[in-house]
C-alpha positions in Angstrom: -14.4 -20.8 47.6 -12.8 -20.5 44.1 -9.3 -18.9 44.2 -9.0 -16.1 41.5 -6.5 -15.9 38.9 -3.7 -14.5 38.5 -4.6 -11.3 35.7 -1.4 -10.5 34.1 -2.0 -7.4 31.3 -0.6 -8.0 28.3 0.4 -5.3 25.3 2.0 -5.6 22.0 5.7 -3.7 21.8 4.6 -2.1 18.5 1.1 -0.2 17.6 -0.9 -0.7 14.4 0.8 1.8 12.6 4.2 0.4 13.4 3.3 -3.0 12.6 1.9 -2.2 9.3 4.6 0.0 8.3 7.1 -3.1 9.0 5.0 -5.2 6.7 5.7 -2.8 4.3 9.0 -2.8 4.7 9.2 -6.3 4.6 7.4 -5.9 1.1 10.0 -3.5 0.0 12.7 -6.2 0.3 11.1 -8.4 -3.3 12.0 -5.1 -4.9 14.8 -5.7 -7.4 15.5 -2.0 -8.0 18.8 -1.0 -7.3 18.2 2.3 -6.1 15.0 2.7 -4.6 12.9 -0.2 -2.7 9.2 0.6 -1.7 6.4 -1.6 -0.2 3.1 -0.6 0.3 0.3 -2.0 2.6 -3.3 -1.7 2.4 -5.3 -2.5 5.5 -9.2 -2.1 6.5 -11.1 -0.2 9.5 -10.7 -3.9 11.3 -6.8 -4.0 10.9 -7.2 -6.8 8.4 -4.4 -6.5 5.4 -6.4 -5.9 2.1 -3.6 -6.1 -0.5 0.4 -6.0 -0.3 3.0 -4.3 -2.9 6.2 -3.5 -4.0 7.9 -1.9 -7.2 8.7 -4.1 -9.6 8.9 -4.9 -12.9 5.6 -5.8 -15.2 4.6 -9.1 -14.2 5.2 -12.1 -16.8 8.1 -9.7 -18.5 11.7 -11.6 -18.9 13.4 -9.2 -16.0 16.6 -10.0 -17.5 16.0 -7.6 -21.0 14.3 -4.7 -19.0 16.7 -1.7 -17.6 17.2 -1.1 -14.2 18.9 2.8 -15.2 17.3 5.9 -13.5 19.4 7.4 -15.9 16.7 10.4 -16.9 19.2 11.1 -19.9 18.9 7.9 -21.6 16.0 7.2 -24.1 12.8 6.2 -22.5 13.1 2.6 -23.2 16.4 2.5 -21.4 15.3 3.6 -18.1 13.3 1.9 -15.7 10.8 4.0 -15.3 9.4 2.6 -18.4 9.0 -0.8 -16.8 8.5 -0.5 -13.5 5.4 -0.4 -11.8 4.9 1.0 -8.4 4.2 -0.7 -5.2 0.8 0.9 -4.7 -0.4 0.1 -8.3 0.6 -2.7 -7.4 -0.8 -3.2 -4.1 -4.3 -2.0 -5.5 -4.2 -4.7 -8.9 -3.7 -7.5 -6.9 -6.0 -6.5 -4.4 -8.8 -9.0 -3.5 -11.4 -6.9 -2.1 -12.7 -2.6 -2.0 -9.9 -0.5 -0.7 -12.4 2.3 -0.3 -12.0 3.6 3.0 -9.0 1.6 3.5 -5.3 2.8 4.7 -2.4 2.8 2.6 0.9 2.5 4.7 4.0 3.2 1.9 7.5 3.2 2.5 7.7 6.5 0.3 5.0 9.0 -0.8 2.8 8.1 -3.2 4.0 10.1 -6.5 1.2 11.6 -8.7 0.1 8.4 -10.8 -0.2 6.0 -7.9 -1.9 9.5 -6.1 -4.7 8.9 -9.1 -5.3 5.3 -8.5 -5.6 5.8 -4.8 -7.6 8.9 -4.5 -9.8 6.5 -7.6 -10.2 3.5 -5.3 -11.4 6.0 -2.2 -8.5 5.1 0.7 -9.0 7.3 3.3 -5.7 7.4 4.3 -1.9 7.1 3.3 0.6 7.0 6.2 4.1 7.2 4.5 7.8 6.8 5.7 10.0 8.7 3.8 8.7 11.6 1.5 12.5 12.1 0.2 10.7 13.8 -3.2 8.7 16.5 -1.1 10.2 19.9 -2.9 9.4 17.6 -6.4 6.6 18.7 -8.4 5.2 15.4 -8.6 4.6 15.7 -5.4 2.9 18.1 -4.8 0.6 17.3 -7.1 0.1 14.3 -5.3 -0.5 16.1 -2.1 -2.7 18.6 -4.4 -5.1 15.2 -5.6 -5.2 13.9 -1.7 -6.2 17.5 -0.5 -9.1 17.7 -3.3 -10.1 14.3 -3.0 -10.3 14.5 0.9 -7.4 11.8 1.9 -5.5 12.1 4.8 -1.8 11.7 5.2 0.7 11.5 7.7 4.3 10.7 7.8 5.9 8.2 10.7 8.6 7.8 12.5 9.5 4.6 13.6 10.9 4.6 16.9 14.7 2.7 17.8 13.4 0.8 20.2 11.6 -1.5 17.5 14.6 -1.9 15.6 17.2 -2.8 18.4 14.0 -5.0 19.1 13.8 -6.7 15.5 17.6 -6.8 15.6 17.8 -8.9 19.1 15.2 -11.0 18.1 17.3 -11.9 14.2 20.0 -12.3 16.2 18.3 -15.0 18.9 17.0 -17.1 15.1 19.8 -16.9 13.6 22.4 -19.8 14.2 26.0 -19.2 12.8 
């Protein structure tokens, strides 16, 4: 008679929506912005990534004779935000495949322009960080377009745990 093995269970520490939102983070960290870094994540019914983002400046463009100011009182061309393009633009142009019915995991709510090109592409679903713009009305025009358009979103909180976790583990790889 054949002895049985030994079933041991296994389980991840983290759920899906825990390990994308760390991807996203991760993405955040290319951003050069001084001030605000976001990464985006665009992933399938299947859990398969789709497409990856951060914000960043226009791609090709000499980085080095473009602002970095979020000084809103200097002209246009002065300021970033005439530069810069968004993690989730561009998450969705560098995308390799439909996003339709995808879910985007952001480290900050989508603001109204990237709310456009997502609600245009059909995601299904934005799970966000930090929504540190919520009284703005930029955002709740955003919220507005996902409402219309029948896209769901959620914030998340990530829990402690994971990050005493990530900061064990960086500090078992790490040799001083």
């Amino acid at each position: 008679m054949e002895q049985e093995k030994p079933f041991n269970p296994v389980s991840s520490r983290i759920n899906w929506d825990e390990y994308f939102m760390l991807q996203a983070i991760m993405a955040s960290f290319r951003s050069k912005d001084p001030n605000t870094k976001v990464g985006c994540v665009f992933v399938d019914d299947n859990n398969h990534q789709l497409s990856m983002g951060y914000n960043g400046q226009i791609a090709g463009i000499d980085e080095t004779k473009t602002p970095w100011s979020n000084d809103k009182t200097l002209p246009l061309q002065q300021q970033k935000y005439a530069y810069v393009v968004h993690s989730e633009a561009n998450a969705i142009l560098h995308a390799k495949s439909d996003l339709s019915h995808s879910k985007c995991y952001v480290t900050l709510f989508p603001c109204h322009e990237c709310a456009k090109m997502i609600a245009t592409v059909r995601v299904k679903e934005i799970i966000y960080l930090s929504d540190k713009y919520s009284d703005s009305i930029e955002n709740r025009i955003s919220k507005q377009i996902f409402d219309m358009t029948g896209i769901k979103y959620r914030g998340l909180n990530l829990r402690r745990e994971i990050f005493t976790d990530l900061s064990n583990y960086f500090s078992s790889v790490i040799s001083e």
